[in-house]
C-alpha positions in Angstrom: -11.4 -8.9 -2.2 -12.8 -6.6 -4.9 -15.2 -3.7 -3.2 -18.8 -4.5 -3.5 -22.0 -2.3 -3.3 -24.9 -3.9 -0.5 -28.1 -3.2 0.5 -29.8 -4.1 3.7 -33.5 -4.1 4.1 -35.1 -3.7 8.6 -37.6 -6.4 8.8 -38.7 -3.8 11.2 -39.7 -1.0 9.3 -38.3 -1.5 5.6 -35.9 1.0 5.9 -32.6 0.3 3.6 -29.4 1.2 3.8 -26.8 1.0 1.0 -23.0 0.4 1.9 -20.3 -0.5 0.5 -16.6 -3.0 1.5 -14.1 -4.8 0.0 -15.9 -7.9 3.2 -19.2 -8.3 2.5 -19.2 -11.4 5.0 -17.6 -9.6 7.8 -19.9 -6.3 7.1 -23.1 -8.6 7.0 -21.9 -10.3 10.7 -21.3 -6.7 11.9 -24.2 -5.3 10.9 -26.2 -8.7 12.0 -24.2 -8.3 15.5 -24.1 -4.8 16.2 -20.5 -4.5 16.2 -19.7 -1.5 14.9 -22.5 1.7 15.8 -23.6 2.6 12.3 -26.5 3.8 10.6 -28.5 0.3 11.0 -28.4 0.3 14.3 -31.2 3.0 14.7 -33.6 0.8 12.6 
């Protein structure tokens, strides 16, 4: 897959965060399921 820039918005707060992979299905799941301890999870 070709790399691809996202952004994600907390329903929370409204924070973003900007990322970017070459799986933006697989990312969104990880982010979704805290999978991976990143940035997001704090928001």
């Amino acid at each position: 897959m070709l790399p691809c820039v996202y952004i994600m918005a907390s329903s929370r707060n409204g924070t973003l965060y900007i990322g970017v992979t070459s799986d933006l299905v697989k990312r969104a799941w990880q982010h979704k399921n805290d999978v991976v301890e990143s940035f997001t999870n704090k928001y």
